[in-house]
VOPAGU-2260 file (C-alpha; in pm, 1 decimal, decimal comma):
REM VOPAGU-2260
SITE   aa  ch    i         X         Y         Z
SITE  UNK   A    0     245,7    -292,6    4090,8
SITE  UNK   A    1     162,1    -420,9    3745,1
SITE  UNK   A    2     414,6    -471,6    3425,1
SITE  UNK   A    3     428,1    -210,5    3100,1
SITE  UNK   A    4     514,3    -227,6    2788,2
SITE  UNK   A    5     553,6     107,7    2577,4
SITE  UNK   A    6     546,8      98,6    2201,5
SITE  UNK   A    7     733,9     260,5    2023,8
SITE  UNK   A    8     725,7     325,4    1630,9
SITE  UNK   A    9     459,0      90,3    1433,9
SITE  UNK   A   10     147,1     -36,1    1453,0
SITE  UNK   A   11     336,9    -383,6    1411,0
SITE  UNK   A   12     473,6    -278,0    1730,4
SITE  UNK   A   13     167,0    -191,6    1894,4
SITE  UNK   A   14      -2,1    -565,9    1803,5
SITE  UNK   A   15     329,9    -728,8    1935,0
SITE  UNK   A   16     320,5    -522,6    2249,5
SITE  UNK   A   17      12,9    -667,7    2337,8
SITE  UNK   A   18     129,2   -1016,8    2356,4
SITE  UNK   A   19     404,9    -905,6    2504,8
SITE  UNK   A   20     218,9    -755,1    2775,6
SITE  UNK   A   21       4,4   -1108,9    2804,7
SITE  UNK   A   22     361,7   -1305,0    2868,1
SITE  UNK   A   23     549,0   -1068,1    3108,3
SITE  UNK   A   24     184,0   -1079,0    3292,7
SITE  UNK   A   25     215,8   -1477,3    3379,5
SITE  UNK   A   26     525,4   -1385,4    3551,1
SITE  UNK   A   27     582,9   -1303,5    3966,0
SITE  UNK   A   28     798,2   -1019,5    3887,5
SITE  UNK   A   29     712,1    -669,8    3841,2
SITE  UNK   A   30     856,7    -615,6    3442,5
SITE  UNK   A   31     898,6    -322,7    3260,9
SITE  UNK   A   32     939,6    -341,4    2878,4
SITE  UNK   A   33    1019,6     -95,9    2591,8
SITE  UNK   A   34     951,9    -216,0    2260,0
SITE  UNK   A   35    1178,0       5,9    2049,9
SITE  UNK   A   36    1171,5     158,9    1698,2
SITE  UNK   A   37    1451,6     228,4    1499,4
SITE  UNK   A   38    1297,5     383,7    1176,2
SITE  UNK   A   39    1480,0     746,2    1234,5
SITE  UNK   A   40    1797,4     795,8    1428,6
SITE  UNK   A   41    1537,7    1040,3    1636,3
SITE  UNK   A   42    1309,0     731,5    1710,9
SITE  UNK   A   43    1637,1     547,6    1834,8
SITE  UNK   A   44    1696,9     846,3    2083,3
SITE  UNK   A   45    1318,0     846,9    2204,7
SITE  UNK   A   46    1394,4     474,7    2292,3
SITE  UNK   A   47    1663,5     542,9    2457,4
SITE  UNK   A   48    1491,3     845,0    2691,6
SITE  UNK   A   49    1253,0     565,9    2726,4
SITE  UNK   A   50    1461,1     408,8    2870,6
SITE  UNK   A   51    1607,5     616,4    3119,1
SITE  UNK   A   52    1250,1     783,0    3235,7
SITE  UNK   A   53    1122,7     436,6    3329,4
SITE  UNK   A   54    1394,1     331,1    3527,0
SITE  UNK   A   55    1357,1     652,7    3744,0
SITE  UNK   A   56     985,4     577,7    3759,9
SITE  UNK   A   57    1014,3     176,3    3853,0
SITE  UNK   A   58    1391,7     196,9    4016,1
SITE  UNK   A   59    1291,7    -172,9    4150,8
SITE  UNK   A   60    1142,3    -304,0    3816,1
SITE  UNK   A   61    1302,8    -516,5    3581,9
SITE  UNK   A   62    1392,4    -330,2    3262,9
SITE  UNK   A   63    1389,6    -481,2    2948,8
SITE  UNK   A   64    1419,1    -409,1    2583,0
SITE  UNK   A   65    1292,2    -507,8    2257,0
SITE  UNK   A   66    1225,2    -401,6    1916,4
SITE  UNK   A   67    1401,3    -299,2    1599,7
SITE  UNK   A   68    1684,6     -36,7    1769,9
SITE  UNK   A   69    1753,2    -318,4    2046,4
SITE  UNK   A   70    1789,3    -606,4    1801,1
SITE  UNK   A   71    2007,3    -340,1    1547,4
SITE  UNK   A   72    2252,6    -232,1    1781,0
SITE  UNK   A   73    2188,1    -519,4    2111,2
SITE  UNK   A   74    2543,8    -373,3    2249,6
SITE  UNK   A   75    2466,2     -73,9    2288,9
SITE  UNK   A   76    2132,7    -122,9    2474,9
SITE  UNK   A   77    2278,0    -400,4    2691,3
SITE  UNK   A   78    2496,6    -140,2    2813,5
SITE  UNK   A   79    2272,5     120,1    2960,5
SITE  UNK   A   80    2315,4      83,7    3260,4
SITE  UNK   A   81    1952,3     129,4    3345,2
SITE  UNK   A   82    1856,4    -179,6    3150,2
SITE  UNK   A   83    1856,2    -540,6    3322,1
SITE  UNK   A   84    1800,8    -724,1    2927,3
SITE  UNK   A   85    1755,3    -702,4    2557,1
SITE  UNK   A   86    1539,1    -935,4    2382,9
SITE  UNK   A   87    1563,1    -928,4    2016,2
SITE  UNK   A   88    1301,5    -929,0    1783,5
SITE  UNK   A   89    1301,3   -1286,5    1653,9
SITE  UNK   A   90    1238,0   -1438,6    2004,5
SITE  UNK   A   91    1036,7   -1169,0    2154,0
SITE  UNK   A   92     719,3   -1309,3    2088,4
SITE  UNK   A   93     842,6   -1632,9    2275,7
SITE  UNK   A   94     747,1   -1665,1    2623,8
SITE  UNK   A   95    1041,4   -1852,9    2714,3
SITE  UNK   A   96    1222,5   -1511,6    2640,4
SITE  UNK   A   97    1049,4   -1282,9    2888,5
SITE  UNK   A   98    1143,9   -1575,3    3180,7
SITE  UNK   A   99    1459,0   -1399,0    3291,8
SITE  UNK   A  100    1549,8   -1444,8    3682,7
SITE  UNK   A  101    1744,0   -1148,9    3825,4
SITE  UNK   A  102    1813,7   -1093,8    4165,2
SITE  UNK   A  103    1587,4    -845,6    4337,4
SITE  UNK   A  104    1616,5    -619,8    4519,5
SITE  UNK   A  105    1796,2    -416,1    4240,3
SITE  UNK   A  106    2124,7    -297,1    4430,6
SITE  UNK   A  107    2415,6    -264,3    4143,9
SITE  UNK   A  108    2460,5    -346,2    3841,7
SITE  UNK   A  109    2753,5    -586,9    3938,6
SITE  UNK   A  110    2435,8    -785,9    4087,8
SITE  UNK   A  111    2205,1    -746,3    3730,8
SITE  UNK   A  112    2433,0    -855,2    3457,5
SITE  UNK   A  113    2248,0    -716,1    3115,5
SITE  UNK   A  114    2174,2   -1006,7    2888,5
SITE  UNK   A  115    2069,4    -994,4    2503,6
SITE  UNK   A  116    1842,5   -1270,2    2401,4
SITE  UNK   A  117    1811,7   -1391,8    2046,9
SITE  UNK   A  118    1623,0   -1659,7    1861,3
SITE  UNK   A  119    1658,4   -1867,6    1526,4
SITE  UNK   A  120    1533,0   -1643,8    1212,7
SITE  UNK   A  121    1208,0   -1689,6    1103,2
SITE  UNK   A  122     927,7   -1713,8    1397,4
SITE  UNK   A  123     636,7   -1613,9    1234,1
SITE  UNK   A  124     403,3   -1297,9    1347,1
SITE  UNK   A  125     173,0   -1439,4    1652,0
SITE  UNK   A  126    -145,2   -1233,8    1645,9
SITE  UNK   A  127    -284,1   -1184,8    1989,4
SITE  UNK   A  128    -552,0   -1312,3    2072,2
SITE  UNK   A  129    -864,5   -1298,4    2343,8
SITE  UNK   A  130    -827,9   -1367,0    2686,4
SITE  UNK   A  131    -947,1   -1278,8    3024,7
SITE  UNK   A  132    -748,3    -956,0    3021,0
SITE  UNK   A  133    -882,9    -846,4    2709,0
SITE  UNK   A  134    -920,7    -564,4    2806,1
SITE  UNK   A  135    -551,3    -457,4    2805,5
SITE  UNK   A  136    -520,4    -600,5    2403,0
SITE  UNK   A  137    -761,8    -317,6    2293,5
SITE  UNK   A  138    -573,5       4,0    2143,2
SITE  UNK   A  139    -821,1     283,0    2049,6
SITE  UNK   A  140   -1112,1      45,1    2015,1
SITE  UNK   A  141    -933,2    -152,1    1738,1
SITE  UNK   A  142    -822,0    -432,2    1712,1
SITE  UNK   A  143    -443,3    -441,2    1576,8
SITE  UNK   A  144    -350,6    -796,4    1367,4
SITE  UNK   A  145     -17,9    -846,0    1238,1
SITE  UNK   A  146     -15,9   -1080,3     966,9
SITE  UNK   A  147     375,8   -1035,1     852,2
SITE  UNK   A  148     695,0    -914,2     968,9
SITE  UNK   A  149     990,8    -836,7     807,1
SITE  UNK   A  150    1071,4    -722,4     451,0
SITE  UNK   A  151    1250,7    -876,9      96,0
SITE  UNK   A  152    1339,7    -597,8     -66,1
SITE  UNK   A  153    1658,2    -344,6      36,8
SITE  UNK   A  154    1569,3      26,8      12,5
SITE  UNK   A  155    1889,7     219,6      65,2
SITE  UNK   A  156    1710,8     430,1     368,7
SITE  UNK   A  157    1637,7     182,7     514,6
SITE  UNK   A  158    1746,4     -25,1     853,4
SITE  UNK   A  159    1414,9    -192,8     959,2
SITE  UNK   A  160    1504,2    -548,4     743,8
SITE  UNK   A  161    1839,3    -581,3     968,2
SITE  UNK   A  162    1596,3    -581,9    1269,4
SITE  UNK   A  163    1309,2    -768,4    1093,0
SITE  UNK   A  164    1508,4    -974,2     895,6
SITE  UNK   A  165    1360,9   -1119,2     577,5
SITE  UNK   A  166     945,1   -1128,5     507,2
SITE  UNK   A  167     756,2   -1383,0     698,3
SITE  UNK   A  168     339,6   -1414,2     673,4
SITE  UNK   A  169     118,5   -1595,5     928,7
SITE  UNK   A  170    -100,4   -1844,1     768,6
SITE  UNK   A  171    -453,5   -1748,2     734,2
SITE  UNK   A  172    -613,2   -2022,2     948,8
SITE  UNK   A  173    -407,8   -1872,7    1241,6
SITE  UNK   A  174    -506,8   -1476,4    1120,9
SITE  UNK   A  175    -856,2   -1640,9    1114,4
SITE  UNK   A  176    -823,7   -1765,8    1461,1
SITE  UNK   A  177    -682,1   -1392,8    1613,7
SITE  UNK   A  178    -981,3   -1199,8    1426,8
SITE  UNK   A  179   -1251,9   -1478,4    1572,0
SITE  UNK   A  180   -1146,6   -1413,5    1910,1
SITE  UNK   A  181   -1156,0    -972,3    1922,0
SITE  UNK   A  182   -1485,1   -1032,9    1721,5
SITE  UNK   A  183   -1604,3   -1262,6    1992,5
SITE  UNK   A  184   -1496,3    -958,7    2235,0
SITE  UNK   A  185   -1681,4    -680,7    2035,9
SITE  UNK   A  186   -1437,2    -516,9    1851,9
SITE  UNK   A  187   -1577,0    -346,7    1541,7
SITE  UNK   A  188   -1235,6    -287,1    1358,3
SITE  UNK   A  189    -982,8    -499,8    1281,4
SITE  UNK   A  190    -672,4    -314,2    1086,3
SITE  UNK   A  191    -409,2    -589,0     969,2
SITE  UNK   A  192     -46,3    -426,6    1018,0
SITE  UNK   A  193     323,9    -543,7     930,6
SITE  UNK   A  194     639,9    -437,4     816,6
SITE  UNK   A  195     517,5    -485,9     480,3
SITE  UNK   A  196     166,2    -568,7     439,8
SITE  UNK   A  197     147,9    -629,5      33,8
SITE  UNK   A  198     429,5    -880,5     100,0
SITE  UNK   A  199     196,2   -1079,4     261,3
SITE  UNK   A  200     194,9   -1450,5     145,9
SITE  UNK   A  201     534,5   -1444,0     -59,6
SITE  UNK   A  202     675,8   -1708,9     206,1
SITE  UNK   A  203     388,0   -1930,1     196,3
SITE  UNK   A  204     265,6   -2189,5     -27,6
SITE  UNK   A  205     145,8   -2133,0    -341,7
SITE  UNK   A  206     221,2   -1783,4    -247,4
SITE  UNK   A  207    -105,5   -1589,1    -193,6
SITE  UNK   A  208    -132,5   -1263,2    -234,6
SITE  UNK   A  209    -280,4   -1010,1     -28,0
SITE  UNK   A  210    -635,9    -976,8    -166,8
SITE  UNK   A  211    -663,9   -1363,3    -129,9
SITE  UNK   A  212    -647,0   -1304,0     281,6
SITE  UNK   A  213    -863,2    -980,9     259,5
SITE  UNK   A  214   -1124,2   -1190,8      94,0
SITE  UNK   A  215   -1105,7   -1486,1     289,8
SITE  UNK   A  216   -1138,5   -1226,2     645,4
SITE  UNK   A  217   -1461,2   -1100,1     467,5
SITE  UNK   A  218   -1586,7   -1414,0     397,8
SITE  UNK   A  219   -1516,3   -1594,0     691,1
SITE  UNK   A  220   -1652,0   -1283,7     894,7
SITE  UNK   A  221   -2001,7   -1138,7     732,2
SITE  UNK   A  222   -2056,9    -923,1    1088,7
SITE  UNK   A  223   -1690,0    -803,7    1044,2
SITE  UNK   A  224   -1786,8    -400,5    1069,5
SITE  UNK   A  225   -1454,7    -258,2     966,1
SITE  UNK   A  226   -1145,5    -397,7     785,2
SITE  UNK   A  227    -873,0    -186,1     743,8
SITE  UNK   A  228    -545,9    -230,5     627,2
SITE  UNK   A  229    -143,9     -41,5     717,6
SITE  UNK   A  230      83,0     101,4     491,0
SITE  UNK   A  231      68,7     -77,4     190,1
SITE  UNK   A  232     318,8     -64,0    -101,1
SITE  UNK   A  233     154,3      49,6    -449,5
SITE  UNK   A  234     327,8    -212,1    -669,8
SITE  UNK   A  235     229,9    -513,8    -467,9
SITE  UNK   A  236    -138,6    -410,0    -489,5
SITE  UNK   A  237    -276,0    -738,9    -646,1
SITE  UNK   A  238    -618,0    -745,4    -883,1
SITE  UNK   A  239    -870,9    -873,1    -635,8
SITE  UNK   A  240    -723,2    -628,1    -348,5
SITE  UNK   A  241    -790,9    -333,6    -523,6
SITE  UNK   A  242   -1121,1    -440,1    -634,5
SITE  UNK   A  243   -1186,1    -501,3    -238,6
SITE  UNK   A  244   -1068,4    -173,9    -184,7
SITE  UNK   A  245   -1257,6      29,0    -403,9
SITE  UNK   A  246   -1595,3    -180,1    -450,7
SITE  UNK   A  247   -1643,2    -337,3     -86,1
SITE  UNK   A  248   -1814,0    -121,3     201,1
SITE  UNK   A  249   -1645,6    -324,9     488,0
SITE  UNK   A  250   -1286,5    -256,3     356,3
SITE  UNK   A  251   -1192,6      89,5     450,8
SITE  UNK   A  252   -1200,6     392,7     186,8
SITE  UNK   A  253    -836,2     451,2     364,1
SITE  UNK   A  254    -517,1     361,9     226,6
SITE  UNK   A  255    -199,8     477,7     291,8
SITE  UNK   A  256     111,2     458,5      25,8
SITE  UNK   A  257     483,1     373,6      65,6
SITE  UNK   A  258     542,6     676,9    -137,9
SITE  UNK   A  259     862,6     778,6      14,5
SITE  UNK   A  260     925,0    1050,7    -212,0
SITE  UNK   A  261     781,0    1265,6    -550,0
SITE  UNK   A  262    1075,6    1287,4    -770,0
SITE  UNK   A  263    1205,8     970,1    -988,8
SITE  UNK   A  264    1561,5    1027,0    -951,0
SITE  UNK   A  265    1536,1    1038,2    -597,9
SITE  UNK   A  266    1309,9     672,3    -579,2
SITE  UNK   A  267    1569,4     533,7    -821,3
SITE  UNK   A  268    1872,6     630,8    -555,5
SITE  UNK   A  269    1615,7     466,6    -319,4
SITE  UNK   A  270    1622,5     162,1    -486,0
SITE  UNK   A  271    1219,1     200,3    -503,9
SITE  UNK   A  272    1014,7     -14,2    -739,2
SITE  UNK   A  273     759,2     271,0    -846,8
SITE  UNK   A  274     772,7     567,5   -1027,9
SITE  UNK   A  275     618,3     875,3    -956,6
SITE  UNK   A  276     342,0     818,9   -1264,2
SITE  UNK   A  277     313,6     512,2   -1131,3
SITE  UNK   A  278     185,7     701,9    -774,9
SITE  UNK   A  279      11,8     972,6    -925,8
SITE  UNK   A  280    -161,1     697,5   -1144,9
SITE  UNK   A  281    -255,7     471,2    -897,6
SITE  UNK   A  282    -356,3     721,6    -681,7
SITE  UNK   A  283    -610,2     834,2    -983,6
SITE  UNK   A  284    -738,4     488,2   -1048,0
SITE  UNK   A  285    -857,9     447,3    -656,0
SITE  UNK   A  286   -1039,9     827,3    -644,8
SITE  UNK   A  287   -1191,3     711,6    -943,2
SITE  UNK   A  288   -1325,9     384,3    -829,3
SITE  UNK   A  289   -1435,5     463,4    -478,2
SITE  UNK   A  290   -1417,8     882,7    -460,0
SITE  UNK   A  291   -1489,5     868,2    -100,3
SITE  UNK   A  292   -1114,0     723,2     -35,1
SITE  UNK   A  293    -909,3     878,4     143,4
SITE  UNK   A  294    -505,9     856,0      29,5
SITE  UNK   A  295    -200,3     879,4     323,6
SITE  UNK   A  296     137,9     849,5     261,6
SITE  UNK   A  297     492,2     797,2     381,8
SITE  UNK   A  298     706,4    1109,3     233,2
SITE  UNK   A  299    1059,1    1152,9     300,1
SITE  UNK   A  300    1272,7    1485,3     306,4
SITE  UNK   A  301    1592,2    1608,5     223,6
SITE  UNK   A  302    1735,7    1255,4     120,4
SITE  UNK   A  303    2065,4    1233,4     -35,6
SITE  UNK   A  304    2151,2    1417,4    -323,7
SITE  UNK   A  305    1866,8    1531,6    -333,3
SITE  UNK   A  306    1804,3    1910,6    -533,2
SITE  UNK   A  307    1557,2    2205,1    -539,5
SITE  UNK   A  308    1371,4    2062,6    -792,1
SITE  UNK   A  309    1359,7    1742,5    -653,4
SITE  UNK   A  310    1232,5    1809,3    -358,8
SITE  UNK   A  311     987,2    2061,7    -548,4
SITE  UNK   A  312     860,3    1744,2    -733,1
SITE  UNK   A  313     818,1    1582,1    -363,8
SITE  UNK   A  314     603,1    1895,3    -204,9
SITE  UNK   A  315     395,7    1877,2    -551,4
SITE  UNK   A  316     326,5    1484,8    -519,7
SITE  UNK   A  317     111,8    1530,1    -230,9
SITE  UNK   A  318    -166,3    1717,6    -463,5
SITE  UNK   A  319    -102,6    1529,2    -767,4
SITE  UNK   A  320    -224,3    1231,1    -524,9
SITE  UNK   A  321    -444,7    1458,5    -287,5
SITE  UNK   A  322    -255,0    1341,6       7,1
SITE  UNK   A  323    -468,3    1395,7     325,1
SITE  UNK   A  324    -289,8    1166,6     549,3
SITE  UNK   A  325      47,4    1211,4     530,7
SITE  UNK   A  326     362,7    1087,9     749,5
SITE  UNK   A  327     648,7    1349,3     713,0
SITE  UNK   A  328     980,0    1196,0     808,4
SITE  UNK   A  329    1299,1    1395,5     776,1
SITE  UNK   A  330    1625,0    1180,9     663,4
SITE  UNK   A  331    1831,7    1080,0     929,8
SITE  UNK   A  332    2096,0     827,8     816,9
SITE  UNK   A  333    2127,3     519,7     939,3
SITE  UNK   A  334    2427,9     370,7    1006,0
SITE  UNK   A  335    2511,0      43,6     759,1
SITE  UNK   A  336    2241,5     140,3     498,6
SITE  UNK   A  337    2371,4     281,0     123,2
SITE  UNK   A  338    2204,7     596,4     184,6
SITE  UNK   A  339    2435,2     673,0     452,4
SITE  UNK   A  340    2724,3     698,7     215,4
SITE  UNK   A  341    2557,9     931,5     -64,3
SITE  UNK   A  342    2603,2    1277,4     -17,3
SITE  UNK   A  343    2390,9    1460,6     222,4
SITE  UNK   A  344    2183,6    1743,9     234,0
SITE  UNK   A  345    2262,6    1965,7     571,7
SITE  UNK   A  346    2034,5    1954,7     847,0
SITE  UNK   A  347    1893,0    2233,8     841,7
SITE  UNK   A  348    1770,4    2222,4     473,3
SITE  UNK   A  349    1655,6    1871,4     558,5
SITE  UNK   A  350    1475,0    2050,1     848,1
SITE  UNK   A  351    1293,1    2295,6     671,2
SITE  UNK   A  352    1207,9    2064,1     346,9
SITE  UNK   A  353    1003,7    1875,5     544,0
SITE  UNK   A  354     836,7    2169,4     703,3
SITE  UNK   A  355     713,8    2222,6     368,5
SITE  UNK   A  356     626,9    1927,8     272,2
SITE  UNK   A  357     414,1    1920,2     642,3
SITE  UNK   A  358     256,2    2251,4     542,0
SITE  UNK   A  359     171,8    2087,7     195,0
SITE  UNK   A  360      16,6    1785,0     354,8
SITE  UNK   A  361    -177,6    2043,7     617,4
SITE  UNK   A  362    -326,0    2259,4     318,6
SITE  UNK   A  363    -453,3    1929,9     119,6
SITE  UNK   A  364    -577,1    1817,5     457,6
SITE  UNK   A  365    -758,5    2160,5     537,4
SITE  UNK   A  366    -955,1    2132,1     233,6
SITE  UNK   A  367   -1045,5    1793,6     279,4
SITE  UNK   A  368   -1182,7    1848,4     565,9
SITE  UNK   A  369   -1372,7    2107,6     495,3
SITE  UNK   A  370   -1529,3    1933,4     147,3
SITE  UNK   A  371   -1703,0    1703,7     481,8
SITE  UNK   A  372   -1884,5    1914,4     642,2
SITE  UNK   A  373   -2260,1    1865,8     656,5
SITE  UNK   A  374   -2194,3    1482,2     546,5
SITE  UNK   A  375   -2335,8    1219,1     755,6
SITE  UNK   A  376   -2062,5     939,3     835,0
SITE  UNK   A  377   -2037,5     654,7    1052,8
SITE  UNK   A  378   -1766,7     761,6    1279,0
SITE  UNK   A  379   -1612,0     444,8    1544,4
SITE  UNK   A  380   -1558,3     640,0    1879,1
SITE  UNK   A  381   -1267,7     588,7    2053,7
SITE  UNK   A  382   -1177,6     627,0    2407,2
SITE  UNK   A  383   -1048,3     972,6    2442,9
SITE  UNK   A  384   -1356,8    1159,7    2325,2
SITE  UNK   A  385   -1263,5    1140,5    1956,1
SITE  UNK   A  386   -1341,3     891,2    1663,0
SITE  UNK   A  387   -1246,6     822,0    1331,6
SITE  UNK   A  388   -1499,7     775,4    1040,4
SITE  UNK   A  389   -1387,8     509,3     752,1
SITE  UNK   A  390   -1184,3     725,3     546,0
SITE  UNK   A  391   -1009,3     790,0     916,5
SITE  UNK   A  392   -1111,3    1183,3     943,6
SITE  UNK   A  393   -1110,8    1321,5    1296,1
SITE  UNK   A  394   -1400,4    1366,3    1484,2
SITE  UNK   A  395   -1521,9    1473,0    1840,5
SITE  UNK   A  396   -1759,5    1280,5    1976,8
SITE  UNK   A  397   -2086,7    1394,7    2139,9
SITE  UNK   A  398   -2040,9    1338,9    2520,4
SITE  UNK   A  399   -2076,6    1022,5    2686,9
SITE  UNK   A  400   -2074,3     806,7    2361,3
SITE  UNK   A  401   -1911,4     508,4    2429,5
SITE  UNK   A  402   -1597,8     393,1    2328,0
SITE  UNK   A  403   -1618,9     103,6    2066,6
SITE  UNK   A  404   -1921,2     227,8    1917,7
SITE  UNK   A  405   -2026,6     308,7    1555,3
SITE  UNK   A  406   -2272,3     645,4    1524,6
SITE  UNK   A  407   -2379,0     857,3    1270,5
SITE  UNK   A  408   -2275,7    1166,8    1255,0
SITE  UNK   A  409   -2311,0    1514,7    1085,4
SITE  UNK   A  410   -2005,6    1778,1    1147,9
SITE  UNK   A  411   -2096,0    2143,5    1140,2
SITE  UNK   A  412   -1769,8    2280,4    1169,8
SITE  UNK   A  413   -1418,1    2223,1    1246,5
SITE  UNK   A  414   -1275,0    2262,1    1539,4
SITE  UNK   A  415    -869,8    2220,7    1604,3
SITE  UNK   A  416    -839,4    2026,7    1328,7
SITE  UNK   A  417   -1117,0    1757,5    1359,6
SITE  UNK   A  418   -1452,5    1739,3    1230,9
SITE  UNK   A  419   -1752,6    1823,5    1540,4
């Protein structure tokens, strides 16, 4: 029977899964991992279902778990009692940490003692790379590279830094290395991903920024099809990165904002470093150097304290920036974080704030859409029958195109939301 790993949460997550998968594979046991988000008190719960569906699926596996909910609250995943180990986020791209012996076959838990392991601060992001299983390290044709993990700066919302800890970047030469080897496999997009991408470099010497490794991927890789990049934050969006953005073909006419929210007071009880000119400005600034871009964003609703108009300003932010991609996250506090002591706004309002904010999102969406039909694009296909095109609209592939490959296209119509 062979091993699984399910990813939850990022696309971080989704690059370290695939190493993990590689390590747990070396191994003569049959190992089940969840790699665990803990971005929303929801995404804790899916973990935790997770969780408990697996073990009914593999009774005789053993069950481990990583990610940001395991290494926030180890205890409490240590002590379900369908899991056999918790491995927390600084060691669990270490193979030494997936080399757990438990007796087998599984017949108590007095026999499969639950054991959290943990690792000195600081391992830096290990991209995976090629191998004979390559196969398995390919997620929707892409290739997913994570150049950082963790994050410097202390958002009251937020709870990912206490289970990434503080911002660490990979050197290029080793980014270099991971993009060389899905190239050499045929991958035609690479998207680089962490916890916060435009921190990039801050740990390293001399301390690059962001557009320094863009450039240097370009450079280094003239047959590189695709580049695209994760969430970035606005503020940290150097000179040369936005130039690569909005005047080089390779880099994708996609980028997607930490916004969080539309209203100033709000980002200032956030402890953001933008204001909402300084969205709806730079969100101007890329339309008008490279129209064709597409903008996403992260928006959060009902946070603390927050009023009518506030959350007015929010639902209006996603047409001042023509927000077509857009991540809609109710608040849920989070234990431990300063937002969690501000006054909240009840459920239910939080609830149906960020329907509207989802129905806002859906209009701007709808018309974008629609401004595409009868344009030719060059859409990647992916293996379900769909692709993306570079500004990352939908489409649905003719039948029997290949997965990994790059056609031209012309949508007539739309059909359940995506571009045919």
């Amino acid at each position: 029977m062979s091993d699984e790993v399910v990813t939850l949460g990022c696309r971080l997550n989704l690059a370290e899964s695939e190493a993990i998968r590689a390590m747990i594979g070396s191994g003569n046991q049959h190992t089940v991992v969840v790699n665990s988000c803990a971005v929303t008190a929801e995404a804790v719960r899916q973990s935790r279902r997770a969780v408990r569906r697996l073990r009914k699926a593999h009774p005789q596996a053993r069950l481990l778990v990583t990610g940001c909910a395991a290494t926030i609250e180890p205890e409490a995943f240590a002590a379900m009692a369908e899991v056999d180990g918790v491995v927390a986020n600084p060691a669990k791209l270490t193979p030494e940490s997936w080399g757990l012996k438990l007796p087998f076959p599984r017949e108590g838990r007095d026999l499969v003692p639950s054991r959290v392991t943990s690792a000195a601060p600081g391992i830096r992001p290990s991209p995976s790379r090629g191998s004979s299983e390559y196969s398995a390290s390919l997620i929707h044709t892409r290739a997913f590279v994570p150049v950082q993990t963790g994050c410097d700066h202390a958002c009251t919302f937020c709870i990912i830094p206490q289970g990434r800890g503080a911002s660490v970047s990979t050197p290029i030469a080793v980014i270099l290395r991971a993009i060389e080897a899905h190239l050499t496999h045929g991958v035609a997009e690479v998207v680089l991903t962490g916890v916060d991408v435009t921190g990039w470099g801050t740990d390293l010497p001399g301390t690059p920024r962001l557009g320094k490794l863009v450039a240097a991927i370009l450079t280094a890789f003239p047959a590189l099809a695709r580049l695209r990049l994760s969430s970035l934050d606005g503020v940290e969006i150097d000179p040369l990165l936005f130039d690569l953005i909005t005047g080089e073909r390779r880099v994708m006419p996609h980028v997607h904002l930490s916004l969080q929210s539309g209203d100033d007071m709000v980002l200032k009880r956030m402890k953001r470093r933008h204001t909402r000119a300084d969205a709806v400005a730079l969100a101007q600034r890329l339309h008008d150097a490279r129209p064709d871009i597409a903008i996403g964003a992260d928006l959060i609703a009902g946070f603390p304290t927050e009023t009518a108009a506030m959350h007015a300003n929010n639902v209006a932010i996603v047409r001042n920036c023509g927000v077509v991609h857009g991540h809609v996250f109710p608040y849920s506090p989070r234990p431990g974080t300063p937002a969690a002591r501000m006054p909240q706004v009840a459920p239910p309002l939080v609830r149906e704030r960020a329907a509207e904010l989802r129905d806002a999102v859906s209009g701007e969406r709808a018309r974008w859409l629609a401004s595409l039909v009868g344009i030719p694009r060059e859409v990647l296909a992916e293996r379900d029958g769909t692709g993306h095109s570079p500004d990352f609209a939908p489409y649905r592939m003719p039948e029997g195109t290949a997965p990994g490959r790059i056609v031209t296209l012309t949508p007539t119509r739309i059909i359940e939301g995506m571009l045919a």
